[in-house]
N, C-alpha and C positions, 0 to 999 in steps of 0.2 A: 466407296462402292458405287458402284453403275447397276440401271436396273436388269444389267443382262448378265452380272458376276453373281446379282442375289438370288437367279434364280438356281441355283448348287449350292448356298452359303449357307454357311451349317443352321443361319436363324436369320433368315433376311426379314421378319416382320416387324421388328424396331423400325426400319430403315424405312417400310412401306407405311407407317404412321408417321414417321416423318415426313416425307412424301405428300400424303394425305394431308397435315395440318399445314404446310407450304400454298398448294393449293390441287384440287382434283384433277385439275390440265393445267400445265404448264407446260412453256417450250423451254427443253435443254439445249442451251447454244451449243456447248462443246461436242453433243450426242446430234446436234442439228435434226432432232424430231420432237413431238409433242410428249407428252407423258401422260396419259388418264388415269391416276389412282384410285380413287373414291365410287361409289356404287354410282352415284348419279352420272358422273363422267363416263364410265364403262358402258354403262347401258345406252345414254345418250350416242356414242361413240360404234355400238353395235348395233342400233337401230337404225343410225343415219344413212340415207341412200345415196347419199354422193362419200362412202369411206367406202371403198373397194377390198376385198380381199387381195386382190392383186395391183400394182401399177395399170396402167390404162397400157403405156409402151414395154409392157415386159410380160406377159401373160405366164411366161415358162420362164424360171433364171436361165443366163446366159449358158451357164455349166452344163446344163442337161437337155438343153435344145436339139442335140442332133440323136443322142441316145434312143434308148426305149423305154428308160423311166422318163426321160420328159414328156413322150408320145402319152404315156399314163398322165404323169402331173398334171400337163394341161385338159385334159380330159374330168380331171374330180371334181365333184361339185361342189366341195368346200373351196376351190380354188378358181371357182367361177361367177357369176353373175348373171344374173336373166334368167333364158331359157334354159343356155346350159347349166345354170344350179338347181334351176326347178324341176325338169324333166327328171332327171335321175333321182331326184330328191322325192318327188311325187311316187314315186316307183318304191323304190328302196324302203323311205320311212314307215309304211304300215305294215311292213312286211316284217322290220324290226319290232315294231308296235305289238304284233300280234303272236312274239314267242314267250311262253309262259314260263316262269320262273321254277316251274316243275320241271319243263322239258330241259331248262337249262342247270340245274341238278343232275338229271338224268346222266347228261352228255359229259358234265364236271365229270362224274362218278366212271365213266367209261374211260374216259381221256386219261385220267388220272393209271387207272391198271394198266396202261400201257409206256408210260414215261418209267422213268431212269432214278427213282427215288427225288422225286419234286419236291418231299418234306424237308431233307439234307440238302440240298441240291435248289438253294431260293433263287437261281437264274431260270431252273425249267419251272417252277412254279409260277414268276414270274414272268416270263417272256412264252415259254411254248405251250403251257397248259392252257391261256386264255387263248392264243391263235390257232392251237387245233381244235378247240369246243365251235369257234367260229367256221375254222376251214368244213368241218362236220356237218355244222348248222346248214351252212350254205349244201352242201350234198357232196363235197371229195369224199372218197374213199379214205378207209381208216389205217389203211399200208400208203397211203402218202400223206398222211397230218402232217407227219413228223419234219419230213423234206418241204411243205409249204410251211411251215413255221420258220425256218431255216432260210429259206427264201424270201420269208417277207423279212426277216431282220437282215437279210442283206438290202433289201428294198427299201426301207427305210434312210438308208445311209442318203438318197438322193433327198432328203425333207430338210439337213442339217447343213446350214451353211458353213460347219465347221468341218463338214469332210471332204478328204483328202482326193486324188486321181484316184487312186487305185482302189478305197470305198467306192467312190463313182463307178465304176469301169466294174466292181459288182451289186451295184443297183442296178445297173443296167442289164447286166446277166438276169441277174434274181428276177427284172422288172416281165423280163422277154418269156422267160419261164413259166412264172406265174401266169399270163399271159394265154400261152400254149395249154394253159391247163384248167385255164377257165374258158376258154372256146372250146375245148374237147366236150366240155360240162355242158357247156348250153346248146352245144349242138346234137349233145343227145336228150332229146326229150324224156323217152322213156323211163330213163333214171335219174329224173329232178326230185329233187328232195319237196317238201314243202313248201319250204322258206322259200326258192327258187321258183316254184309255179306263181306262188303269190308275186314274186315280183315281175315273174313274166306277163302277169296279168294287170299289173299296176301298165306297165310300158305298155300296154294293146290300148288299154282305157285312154291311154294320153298318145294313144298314136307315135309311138314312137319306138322305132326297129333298130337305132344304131348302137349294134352290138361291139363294138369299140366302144364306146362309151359308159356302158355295161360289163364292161369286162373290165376296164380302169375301174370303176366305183365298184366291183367286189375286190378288188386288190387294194383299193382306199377302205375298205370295211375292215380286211386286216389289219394293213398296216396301224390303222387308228386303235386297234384292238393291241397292239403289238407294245407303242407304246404308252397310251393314256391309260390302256390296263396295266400293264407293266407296271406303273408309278404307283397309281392305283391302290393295289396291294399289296408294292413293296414299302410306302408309305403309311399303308395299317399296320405292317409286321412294323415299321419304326416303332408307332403308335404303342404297341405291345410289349413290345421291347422296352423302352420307357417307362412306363406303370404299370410294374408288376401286379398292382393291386387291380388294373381293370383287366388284364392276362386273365388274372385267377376268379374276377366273377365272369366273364365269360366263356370258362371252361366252362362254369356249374351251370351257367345261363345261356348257351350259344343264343338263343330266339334274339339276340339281342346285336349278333353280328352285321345283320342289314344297317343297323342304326349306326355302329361305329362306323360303317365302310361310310356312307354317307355325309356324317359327320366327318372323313378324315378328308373326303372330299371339297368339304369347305375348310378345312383348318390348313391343310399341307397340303394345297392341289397338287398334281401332278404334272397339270398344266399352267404354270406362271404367267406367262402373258401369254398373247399374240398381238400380230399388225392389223393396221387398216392402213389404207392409200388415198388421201384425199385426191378426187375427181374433179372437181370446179370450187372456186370458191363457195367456203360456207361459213354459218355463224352456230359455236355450239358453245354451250356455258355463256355466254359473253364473249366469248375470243370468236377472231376471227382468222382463219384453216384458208391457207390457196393450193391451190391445184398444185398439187407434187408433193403437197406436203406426207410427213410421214408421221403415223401416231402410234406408238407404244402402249398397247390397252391391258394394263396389269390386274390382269383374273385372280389372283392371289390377292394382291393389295385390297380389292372391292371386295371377297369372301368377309375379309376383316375391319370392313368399316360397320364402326357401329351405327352407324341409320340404316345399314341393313341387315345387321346381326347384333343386337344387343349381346352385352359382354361378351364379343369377339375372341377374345383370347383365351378363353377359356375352353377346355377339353367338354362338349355336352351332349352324352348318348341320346338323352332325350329332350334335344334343343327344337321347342315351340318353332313352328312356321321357318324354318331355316332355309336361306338366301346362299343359293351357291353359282358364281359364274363361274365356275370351271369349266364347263360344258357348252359356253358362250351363250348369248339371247339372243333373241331376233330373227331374223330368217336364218343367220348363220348356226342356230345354237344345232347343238348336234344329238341327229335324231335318234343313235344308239345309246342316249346317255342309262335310262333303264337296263340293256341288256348288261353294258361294260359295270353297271353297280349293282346287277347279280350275278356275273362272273365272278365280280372280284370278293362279292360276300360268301361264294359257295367254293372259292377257294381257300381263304383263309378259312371256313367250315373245317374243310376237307383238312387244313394242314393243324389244325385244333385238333379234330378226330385223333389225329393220329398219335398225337401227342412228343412231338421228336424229339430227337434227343437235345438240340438246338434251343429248344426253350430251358434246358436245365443251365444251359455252358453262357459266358457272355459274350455279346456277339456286336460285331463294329462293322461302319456300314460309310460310303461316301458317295457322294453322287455324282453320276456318268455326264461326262464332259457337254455342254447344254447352252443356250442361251435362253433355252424358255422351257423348257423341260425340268421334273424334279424327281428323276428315279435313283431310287440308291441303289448302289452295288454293294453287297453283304459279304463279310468277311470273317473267318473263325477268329479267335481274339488274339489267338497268337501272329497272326497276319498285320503287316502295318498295314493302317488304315488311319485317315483322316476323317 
């Protein structure tokens, strides 16, 4: 196994204890990059200032350079450095900060009477309930949720180095769209949402007007909603599905739903690893990193070491001080990790409430082709499925 096959494989965390007990960075000759398993390496690896999010010579992959999702990509401020991370990041994060877990109920509860049976149906549960609670949040209109949700999962396709031309060619569509439809937003003041004035206020505070840039980083707000929520809480329904017996006390106990979504968060991230790009030589653990080099920083492996989560392995609603780098540290860590882990508790809520029929039947599930992603695709039992 390689660490970009474990991130789909039905139980890669043997394999990231192995990992782990080899050593916390290692370099893989035959992978010719680093490896960071362990919490110490992780965090050291995402706090350092010379590992980049991106190459120093490639800002944008080659693939989507001339497109309109690349005009986005390079635009994100997860995909940036400096000013260009800070500004938008400055803006954006209080903005996030400051939506209350009532109002995001609220909007679950609306978004939900409008979808296509999301209880039966774990793709729109999954995928479009959490992108139109966001599309909303931000101030679209409630007759185009559906179509921005639609669009940002084509828009996603340009984030996967596993997709094909003709995914590309509609990222790029999706990327241009979305696009048109967030300048429409911000150029009409009168009908900003909340959420939207605060960040317009954030950008005045820091001086800073370019509305490009702000219109990529609310399409990087989706898309990150699209899939790390996705996972998310198609990852708890795993969770659920699996032990019947915690199924059944949190029907009789929902108050308790925040804790497993949390929890599943560090058990089964959603998010397996990401990169960093060394910038100039540096010395981290001991080893010594040159410029070009590349490091494999595994978010999953580090949930489950134990010097930062005692008895790791183990399923625990009410797990003391629990240590999750799912979400990344550092300046890179991501600043919607609250809202995306009360999305994803007031949906599996919602899909509790209702009680489907899906909880009675058994249900089989594999995960969407990835290198660092861990969503599963849900399937009725009679379906093959891996």
């Amino acid at each position: 196994m390689t660490p970009f096959e474990a991130a789909t494989h039905a139980d890669p965390y043997g394999y990231y204890s192995g990992l782990r007990r080899q050593s916390g960075l290692l370099f893989d000759a035959e992978l010719g990059l680093w490896i960071a398993s362990d919490a110490r390496a992780v965090e050291a690896i995402l706090g350092h200032a010379d590992c980049r999010v991106r190459p120093l010579n490639e800002p944008v992959p080659p693939a989507l350079a001339q497109g309109a999702a690349g005009r986005i990509f390079g635009r994100l401020m997860r995909m940036n450095e400096g000013p260009q991370h800070l500004l938008p990041r400055v803006a954006i994060a209080p903005a996030l900060a400051a939506v209350g877990t009532e109002s995001i109920a609220d909007r679950v509860s609306r978004v939900v009477g409008t979808l296509d049976n999301p209880f039966e149906n774990l793709d729109e549960l999954m995928f479009t309930l959490p992108v139109c609670v966001i599309a909303a949040l931000i101030g679209l209109p409630s007759g185009r949720l559906q179509d921005v949700a639609r669009l940002t999962r084509d828009f996603v396709a340009c984030l996967s180095p596993l997709s094909d031309e003709a995914q590309l060619g509609k990222a790029n569509t999706g990327g241009a769209r979305l696009s048109e439809l967030f300048s429409a937003l911000l150029s009409d003041e009168g009908g900003s949402s909340g959420f939207l004035r605060h960040v317009r206020n954030g950008c005045e505070a820091m001086a800073g007007d370019d509305h490009e840039t702000l219109v990529a980083n609310l399409i990087g707000l989706l898309s990150q909603t699209c899939e790390a929520t996705a996972g998310l809480i198609g990852n708890s329904l795993v969770a659920l599905y699996r032990n019947p017996q915690l199924l059944e006390d949190l029907q009789s106990e929902p108050m308790y739903v925040a804790d497993l979504v949390a929890e599943v968060a560090r058990y089964d991230s959603p998010v397996q690893n990401t990169r960093r790009f060394v910038a100039k030589r540096c010395t981290i653990g001991g080893y010594v990193l040159e410029a070009g080099d590349t490091v494999l920083v595994l978010l999953a492996s580090a949930n489950r070491d134990p010097c930062a989560n005692p008895d790791p392995d183990s399923f625990l609603l009410n797990r003391a001080q629990r240590r999750t780098f799912s979400f990344g540290s550092g300046r890179h860590a991501c600043p919607g990790q609250q809202l995306a882990l009360a999305v994803a508790s007031e949906a599996i809520l919602a899909w509790l409430h209702r009680q489907p029929a899906s909880l009675a039947s058994p249900c089989r599930w594999r995960y969407l082709p990835s290198l660092n992603g861990r969503i599963p695709r849900f399937y009725p039992d009679q379906e093959t499925a891996q």
